[in-house]
Structure formats: C-alpha cells, structure tokens
C-alpha positions as CSV (number, residue, x, y, z in Angstrom):
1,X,-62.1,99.2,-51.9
2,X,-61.3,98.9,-55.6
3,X,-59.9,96.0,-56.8
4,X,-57.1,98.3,-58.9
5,X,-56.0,98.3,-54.8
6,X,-56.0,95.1,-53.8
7,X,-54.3,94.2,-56.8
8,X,-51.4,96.0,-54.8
9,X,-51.6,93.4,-52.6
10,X,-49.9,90.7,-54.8
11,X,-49.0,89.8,-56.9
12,X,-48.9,75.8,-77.8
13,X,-46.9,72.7,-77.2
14,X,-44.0,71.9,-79.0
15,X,-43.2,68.6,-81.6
16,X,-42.5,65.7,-79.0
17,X,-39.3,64.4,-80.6
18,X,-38.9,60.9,-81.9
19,X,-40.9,58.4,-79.6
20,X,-38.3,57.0,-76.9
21,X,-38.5,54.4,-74.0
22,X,-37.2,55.1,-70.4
23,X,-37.4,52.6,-68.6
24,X,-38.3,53.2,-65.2
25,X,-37.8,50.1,-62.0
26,X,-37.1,49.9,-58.2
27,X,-33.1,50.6,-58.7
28,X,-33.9,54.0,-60.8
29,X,-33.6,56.3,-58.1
30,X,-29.9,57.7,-58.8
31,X,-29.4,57.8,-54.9
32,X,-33.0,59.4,-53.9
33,X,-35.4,58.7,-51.8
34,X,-38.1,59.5,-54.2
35,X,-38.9,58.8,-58.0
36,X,-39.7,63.3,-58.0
37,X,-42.1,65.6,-57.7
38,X,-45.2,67.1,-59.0
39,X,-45.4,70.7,-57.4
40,X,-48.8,72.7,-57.9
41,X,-49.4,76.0,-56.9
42,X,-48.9,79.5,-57.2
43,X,-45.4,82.3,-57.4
44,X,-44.1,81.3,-53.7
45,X,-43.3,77.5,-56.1
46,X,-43.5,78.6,-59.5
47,X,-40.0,77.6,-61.1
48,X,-40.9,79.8,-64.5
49,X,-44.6,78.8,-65.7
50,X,-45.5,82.3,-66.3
51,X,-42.6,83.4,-68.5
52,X,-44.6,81.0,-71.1
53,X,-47.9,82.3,-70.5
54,X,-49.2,84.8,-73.2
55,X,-50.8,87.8,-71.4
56,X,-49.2,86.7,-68.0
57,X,-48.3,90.2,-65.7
58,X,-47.0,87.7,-63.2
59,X,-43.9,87.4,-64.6
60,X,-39.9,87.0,-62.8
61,X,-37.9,86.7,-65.7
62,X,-36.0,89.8,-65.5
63,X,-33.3,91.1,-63.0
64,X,-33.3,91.6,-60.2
65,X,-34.7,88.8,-60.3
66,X,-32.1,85.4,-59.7
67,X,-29.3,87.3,-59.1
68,X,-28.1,84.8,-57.4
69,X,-29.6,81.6,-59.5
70,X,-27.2,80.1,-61.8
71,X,-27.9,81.6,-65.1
72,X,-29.7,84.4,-63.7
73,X,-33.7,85.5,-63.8
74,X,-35.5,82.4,-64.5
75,X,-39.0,83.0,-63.3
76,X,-38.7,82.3,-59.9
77,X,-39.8,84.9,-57.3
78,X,-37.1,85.2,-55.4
79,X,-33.0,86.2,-55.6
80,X,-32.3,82.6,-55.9
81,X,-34.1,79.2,-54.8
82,X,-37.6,78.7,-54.0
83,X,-38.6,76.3,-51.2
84,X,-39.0,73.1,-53.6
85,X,-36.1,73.9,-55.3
86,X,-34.9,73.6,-51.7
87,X,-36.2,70.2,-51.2
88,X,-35.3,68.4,-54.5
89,X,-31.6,69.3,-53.8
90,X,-32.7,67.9,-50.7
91,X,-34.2,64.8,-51.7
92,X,-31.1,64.6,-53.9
93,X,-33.1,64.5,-56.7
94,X,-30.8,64.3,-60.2
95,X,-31.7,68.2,-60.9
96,X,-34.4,70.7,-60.2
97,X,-37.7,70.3,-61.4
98,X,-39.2,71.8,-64.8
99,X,-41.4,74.1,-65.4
100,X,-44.6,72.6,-67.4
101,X,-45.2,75.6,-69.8
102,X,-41.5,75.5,-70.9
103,X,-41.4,74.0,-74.5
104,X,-38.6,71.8,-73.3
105,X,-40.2,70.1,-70.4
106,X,-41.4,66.7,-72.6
107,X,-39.1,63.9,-73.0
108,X,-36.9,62.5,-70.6
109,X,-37.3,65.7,-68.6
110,X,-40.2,65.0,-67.1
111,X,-39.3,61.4,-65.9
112,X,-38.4,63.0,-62.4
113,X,-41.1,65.6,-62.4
114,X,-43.0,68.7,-63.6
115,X,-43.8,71.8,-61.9
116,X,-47.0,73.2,-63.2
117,X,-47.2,76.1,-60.9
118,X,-48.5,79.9,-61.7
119,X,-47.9,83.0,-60.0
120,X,-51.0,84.5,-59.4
121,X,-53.2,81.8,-59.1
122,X,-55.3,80.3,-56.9
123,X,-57.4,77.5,-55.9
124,X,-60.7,78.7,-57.2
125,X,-60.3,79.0,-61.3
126,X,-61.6,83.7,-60.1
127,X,-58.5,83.9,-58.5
128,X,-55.8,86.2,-60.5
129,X,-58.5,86.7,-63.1
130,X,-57.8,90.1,-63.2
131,X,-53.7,90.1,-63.8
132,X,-54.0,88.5,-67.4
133,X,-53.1,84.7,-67.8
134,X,-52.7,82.4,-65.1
135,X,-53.1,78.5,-64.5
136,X,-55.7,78.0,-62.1
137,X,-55.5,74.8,-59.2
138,X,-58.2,73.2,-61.7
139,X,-56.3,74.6,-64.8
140,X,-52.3,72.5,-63.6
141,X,-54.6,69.3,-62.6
142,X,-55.8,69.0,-65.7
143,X,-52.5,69.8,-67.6
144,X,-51.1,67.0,-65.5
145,X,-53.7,64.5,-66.2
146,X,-54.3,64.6,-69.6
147,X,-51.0,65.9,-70.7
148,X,-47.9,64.5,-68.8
149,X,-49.3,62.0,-67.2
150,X,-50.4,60.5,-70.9
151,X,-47.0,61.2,-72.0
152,X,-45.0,59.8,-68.8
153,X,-46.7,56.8,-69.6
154,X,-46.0,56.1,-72.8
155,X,-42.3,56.7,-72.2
156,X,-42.1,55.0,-69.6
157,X,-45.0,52.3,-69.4
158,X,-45.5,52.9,-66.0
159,X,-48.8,52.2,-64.6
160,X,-51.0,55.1,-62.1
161,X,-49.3,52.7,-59.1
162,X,-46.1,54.4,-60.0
163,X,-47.1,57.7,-58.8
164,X,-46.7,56.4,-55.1
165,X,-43.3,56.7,-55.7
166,X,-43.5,60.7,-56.4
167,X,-43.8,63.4,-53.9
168,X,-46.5,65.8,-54.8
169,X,-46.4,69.0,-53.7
170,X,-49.6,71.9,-53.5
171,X,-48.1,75.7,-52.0
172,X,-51.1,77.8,-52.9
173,X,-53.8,79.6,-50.8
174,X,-52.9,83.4,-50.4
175,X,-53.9,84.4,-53.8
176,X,-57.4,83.5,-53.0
177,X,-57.7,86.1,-50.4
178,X,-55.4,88.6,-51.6
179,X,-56.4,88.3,-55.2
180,X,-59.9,87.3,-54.7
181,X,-61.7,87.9,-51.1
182,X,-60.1,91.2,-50.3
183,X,-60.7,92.1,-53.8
184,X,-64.1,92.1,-53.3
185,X,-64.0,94.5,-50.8
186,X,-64.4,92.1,-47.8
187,X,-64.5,93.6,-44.2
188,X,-60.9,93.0,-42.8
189,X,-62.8,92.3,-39.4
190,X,-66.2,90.0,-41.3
191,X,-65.0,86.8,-39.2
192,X,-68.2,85.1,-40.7
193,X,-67.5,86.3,-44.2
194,X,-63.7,85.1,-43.9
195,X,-65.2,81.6,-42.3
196,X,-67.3,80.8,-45.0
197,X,-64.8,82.1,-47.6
198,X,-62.0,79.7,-46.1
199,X,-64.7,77.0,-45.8
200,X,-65.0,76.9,-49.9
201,X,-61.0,77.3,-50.6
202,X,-60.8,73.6,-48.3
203,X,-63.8,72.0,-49.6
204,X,-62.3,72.9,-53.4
205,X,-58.8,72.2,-52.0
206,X,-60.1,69.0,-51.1
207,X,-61.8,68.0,-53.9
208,X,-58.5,68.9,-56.0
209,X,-56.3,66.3,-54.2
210,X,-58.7,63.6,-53.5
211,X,-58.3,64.3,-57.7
212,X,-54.8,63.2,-57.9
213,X,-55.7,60.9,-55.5
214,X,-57.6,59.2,-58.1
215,X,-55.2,59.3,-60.1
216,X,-52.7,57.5,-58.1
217,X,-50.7,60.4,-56.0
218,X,-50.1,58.9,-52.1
219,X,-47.3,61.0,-50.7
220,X,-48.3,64.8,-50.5
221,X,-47.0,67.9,-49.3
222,X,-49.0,71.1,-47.9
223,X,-47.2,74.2,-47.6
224,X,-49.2,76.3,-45.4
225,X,-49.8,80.3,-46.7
226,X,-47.5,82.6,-45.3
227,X,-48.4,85.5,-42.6
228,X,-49.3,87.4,-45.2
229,X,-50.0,90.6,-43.6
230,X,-46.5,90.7,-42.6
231,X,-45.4,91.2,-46.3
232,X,-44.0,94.9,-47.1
233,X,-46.1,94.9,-49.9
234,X,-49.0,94.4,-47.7
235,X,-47.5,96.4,-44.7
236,X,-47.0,99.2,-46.8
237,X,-50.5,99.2,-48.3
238,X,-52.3,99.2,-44.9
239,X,-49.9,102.2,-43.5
240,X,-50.9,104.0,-47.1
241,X,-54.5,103.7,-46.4
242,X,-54.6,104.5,-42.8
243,X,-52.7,107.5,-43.0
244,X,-49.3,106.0,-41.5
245,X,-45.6,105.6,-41.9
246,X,-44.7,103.1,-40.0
247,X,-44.2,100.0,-41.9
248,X,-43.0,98.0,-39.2
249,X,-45.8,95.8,-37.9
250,X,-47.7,92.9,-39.2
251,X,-51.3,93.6,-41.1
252,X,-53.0,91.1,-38.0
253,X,-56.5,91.1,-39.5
254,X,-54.4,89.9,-42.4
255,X,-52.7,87.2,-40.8
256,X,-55.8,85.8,-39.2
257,X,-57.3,84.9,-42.9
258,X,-53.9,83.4,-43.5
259,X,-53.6,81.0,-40.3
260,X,-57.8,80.0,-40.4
261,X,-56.5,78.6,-43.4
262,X,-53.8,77.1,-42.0
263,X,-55.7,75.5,-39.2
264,X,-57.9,73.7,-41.8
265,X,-55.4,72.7,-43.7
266,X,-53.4,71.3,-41.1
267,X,-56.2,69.1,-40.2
268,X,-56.5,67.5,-44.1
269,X,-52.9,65.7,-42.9
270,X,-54.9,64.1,-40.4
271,X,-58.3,63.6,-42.2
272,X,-57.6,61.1,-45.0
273,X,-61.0,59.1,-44.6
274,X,-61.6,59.6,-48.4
275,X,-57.6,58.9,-49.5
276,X,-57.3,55.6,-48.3
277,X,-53.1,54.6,-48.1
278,X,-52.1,58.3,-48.8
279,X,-49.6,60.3,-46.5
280,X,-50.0,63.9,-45.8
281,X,-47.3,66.0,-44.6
282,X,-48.4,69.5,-43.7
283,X,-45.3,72.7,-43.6
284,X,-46.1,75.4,-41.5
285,X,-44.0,78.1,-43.6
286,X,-46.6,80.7,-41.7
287,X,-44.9,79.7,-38.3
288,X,-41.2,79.7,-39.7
289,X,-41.3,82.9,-41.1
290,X,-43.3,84.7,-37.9
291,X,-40.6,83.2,-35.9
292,X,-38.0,84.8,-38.1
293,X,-39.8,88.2,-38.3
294,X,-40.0,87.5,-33.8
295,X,-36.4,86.9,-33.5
296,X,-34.4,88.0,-36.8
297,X,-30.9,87.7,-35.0
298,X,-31.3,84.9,-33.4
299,X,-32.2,83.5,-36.9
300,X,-29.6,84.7,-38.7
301,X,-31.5,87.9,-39.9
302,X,-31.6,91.5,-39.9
303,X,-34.2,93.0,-42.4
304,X,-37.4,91.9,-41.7
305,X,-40.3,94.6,-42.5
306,X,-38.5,96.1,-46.2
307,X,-38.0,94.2,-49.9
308,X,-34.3,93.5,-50.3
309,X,-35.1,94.9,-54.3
310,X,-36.3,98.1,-55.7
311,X,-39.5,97.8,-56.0
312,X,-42.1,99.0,-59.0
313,X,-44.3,101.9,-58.9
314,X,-48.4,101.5,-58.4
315,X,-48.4,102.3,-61.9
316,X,-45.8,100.6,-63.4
317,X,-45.4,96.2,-64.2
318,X,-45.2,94.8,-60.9
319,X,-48.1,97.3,-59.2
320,X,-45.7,97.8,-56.5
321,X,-45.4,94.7,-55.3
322,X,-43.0,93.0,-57.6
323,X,-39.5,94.2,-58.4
324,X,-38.4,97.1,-60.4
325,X,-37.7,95.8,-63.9
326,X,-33.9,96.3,-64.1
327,X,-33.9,98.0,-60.3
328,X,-31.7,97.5,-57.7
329,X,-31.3,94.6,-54.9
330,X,-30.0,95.3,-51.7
331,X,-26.1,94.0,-51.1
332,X,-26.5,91.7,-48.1
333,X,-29.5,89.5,-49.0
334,X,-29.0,86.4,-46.9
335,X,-29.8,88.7,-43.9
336,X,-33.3,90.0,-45.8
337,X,-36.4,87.7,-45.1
338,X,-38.1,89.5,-48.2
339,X,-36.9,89.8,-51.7
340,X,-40.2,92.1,-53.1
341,X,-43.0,93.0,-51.9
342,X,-44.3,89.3,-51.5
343,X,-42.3,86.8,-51.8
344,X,-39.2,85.7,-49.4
345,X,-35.6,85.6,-50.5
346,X,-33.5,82.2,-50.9
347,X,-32.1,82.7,-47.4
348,X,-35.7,81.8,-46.1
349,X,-36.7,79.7,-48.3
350,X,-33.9,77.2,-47.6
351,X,-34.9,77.9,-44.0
352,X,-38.1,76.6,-44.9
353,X,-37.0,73.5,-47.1
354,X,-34.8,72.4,-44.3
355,X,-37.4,72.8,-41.7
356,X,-39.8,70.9,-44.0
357,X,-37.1,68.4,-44.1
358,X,-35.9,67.1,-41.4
359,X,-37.6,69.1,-38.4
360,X,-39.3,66.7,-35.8
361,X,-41.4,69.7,-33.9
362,X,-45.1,68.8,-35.0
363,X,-45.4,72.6,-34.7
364,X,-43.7,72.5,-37.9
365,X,-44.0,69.4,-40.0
366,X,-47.0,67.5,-39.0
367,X,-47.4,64.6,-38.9
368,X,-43.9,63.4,-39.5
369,X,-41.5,65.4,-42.2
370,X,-40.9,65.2,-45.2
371,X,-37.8,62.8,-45.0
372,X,-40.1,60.2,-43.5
373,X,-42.4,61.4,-46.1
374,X,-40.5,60.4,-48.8
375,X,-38.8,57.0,-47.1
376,X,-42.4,55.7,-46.6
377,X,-43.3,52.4,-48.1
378,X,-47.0,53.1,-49.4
C-alpha cells in the first residue's frame, strides 16, 4: 500500500528580554505537589507546537478546533483539554503548560514547565517525515537540553538536582506505526515484522529517557498508545479497503501493534536497572478508552465509532483524518469519545487524566499513580 494511504491513517527564537532572577526554593510550589512538567510527545499532548512550525500539515489551530477551550483553537487536538492539560489542573499547577515553539514560552513562563510536543511525530527521527515539519522524540530532547534547560538555569540557578522536583511526561508511540511501519507496507498479520519493529521503538524509547535521566529527570510518566485501530479514521480506512460499510468495529490487527507496545512499555516502569532513584508511572489510556468503546453508557457515553467534527476530504488539509477547516462539530460532545478522525475529545481525555490520577487499579496506573507520583520524595 502507498504511503499517500497510510498517511490517511493519521495524522527562530525570539529576543530573551532583559536578564531576570526567579528564584526558585522548597516553599515555591503555590500549593502543588510538583515544581511542573516537561511533556514530550506527539498530537494526543501537543498544547500548540505545530502552529509554530514552518511547513507543519499537522496543524489544530483552526475551528472546530477548541470550541470549547477558552480562547478557542489553540493547537490542541481535541474540542477542549488534552490529557496533561488534564493533569496540571490536577496537580494544581499555577496554569497550563506552554508550548516550546511559541515565541512567548522563555522567561518566567517556563519556570513551571514546557511542552515540547509535535503532532505527527514519533520516536524514531522517519516518523512523520512525510507530512512536512515535525519535532522528532530526538528533535524535543535536544530542544530541552540545550535550550530551556540552559535558560531555566540561568534564571533560576537551579542545579540538574532540581529537575527531581518536575514531572516529566512522554505520550508518543502510534505515529511510529501509523506514520512509519504501516507506511511501509507492512503485513497487518507479519507478527515477526511487528516484533522486531516494536523491539527498536523501546530500545530507542529507552535510550531517550535514560537521556533525561542524565540529565537529572526522576519522576516520569508513560502514556500508553491508544487502541488505535478503534479510531474512525482508521475504522473507516479498513472498511474503504475491504469493500465495507460498516464502521463499527475495531481494526484488531491494528490494536495488537498498539498493545505489544503497551506491554513493553509497561514493563520499563518496572525495569529501572539503568535509572537508578527514578520513578515510573505507566497510564494505560489503551485500556480506558476500550473500556469506554465496551460499555459507552455505563461510562457516560454514547458515540463511540464516528468523529464528533466534520471531517476533511482525502484530498483536502487534514487527509481525512483531521477536522474540516471551518466544518462542523457535533452538538453533544461530552457524550463523543472522538473529536476527528484520531484523536479523543475533552470528555475522554479528562477521563484519562483522572484515571492517571488517582486510580489505584494496577490495570490502570502501574505501579502506583500519579498522585503518589508526584508526592514522592526522590
């Protein structure tokens, strides 16, 4: 298959101002029970990266896009919220995280945190090569280490120590088999293919943390990848190429990429022989969202197979799998688990901050959540 039909499947820095000192010590938290986060990853956390990248085609900034986000689009795949936008309210963090490609984000801004997130990126630097200008796993590590990092310490004069004291969070995975492994034309059914494929996504995942590791990160987060052959984008796709109209059941050779991954993931939170005194939290989002899509009322859902927006043609920005620019969103949107063809709406993804919160089933958080997470004394 063409990569043109996979791609269906998905989806210069500004004068610092005058030099300032913010101070930061042990009483700074304004309440919290973290210093802030450092999010990494691709669209399902992106908070607006892309609407500063030249030659991005990943891009939210337009309605109907935020519809229901306080000043409308802003980047953000979704109607509202992402999950981490979620989880620093949670974490009652002073405001919501900023994105790293914004102009604005130097300064006091970044004291609590910078999201350096990309729709349509991946963890190997391949991934969303073909949809113009994204930040690769590599690409955001690097931003972070040689550019806030060097300036977070010169306002602040805090030491790589201090970065025990942040949360820092990685959501990224799917793009690497959506954007990357099917794009090659993979077998659906190649379970050796897919093994060895996953295999190199963990080893390079691995390598990226035990990175930040180095450079003094201790509390992390793993959001699992979703089910992501229960997408409509993906649903939709699968029916189009197998002659049916269906749309209503999961894409399982799909979802069995999606939770090998999971599985290996799930066991870095309990493999930290090479990061020494660091906490790992893993969020099955994968298992959250099935069990929404398995029992929608008794969840608090209806929709669970259709995008709650219009979405674009094959041939138009958005390949079908983002929203219509300028199209229509459905009315009741709390009840949708989808917003476009990919990514969920608000509704779930405070379902999936909450549960990545304060749930105590290791089924979801593992080993402990992120409240404990954050409360830990590393």
């Amino acid at each position: 298959m063409s990569q043109l039909f996979f791609f269906l499947l998905f989806v210069a820095f500004a004068s610092l101002p005058p030099p300032r000192c913010y101070c930061i010590n042990g009483d700074d938290n304004n309440g919290g029970e973290v210093r802030g986060m450092f999010v990494f990853g691709s669209s399902l956390v992106d908070n607006g990266n892309n609407n500063f990248l030249h030659r991005s085609a990943v891009r939210a900034d337009y309605t109907p896009y935020g519809i229901d986000f306080p000043g409308g689009p802003s980047g953000r795949f979704s109607n509202g919220r992402n999950a981490v936008d979620v989880l620093s309210q949670l974490l009652r963090l002073p405001s919501l995280i900023p994105p790293y490609a914004d102009p604005h984000t130097r300064g006091e801004r970044i004291i609590r945190g910078v999201n350096f997130a990309s729709g349509g990126s991946g963890i190997l630097d391949q991934t969303g090569s073909t949809i113009g200008k994204v930040m690769s796993m590599r690409m955001q590590i690097k931003a972070f280490e040689e550019k806030t990092l060097v300036e977070l310490k010169s306002l602040t004069g805090i030491s790589n120590h201090h970065l025990a004291e942040y949360l820092f969070v990685v959501g990224t995975g799917g793009n690497d088999y959506l954007l990357n492994y099917f794009a090659r034309g993979e077998n659906l059914n190649n379970s050796t293919a897919r093994s060895n494929f996953t295999q190199l996504l963990i080893s390079t995942l691995s390598a990226q943390l035990k990175r930040l590791y180095d450079l003094g990160a201790r509390k992390f987060v793993l959001f699992s990848v979703q089910a992501m052959g229960c997408v409509p984008a993906v649903r939709a796709i699968h029916d189009a190429h197998n002659g049916s109209s269906g749309g209503a059941a999961c894409v399982e050779a799909v979802n069995e990429a999606a939770a090998l991954f999971n599985c290996h993931l799930r066991r870095l939170a309990k493999r930290k022989h090479s990061m020494p005194g660091s906490s790992i939290v893993y969020v099955n989002s994968y298992k959250i969202i099935r069990d929404i899509i398995g029992n929608p009322t008794g969840t608090g859902f209806r929709e669970t197979s259709r995008a709650c927006c219009e979405l674009s043609s094959a041939m138009e920005e958005g390949k079908g799998v983002l929203c219509k620019r300028g199209g229509r969103a459905c009315r009741h949107r709390s009840s949708h688990v989808f917003f476009d063809g990919l990514h969920p709406t608000d509704a779930v993804n405070e379902r999936i901050a909450r549960e990545a919160y304060s749930s105590y089933h290791k089924a979801v958080a593992y080993p402990i959540n992120v409240q404990q997470l954050a409360k830990l004394s590393i």
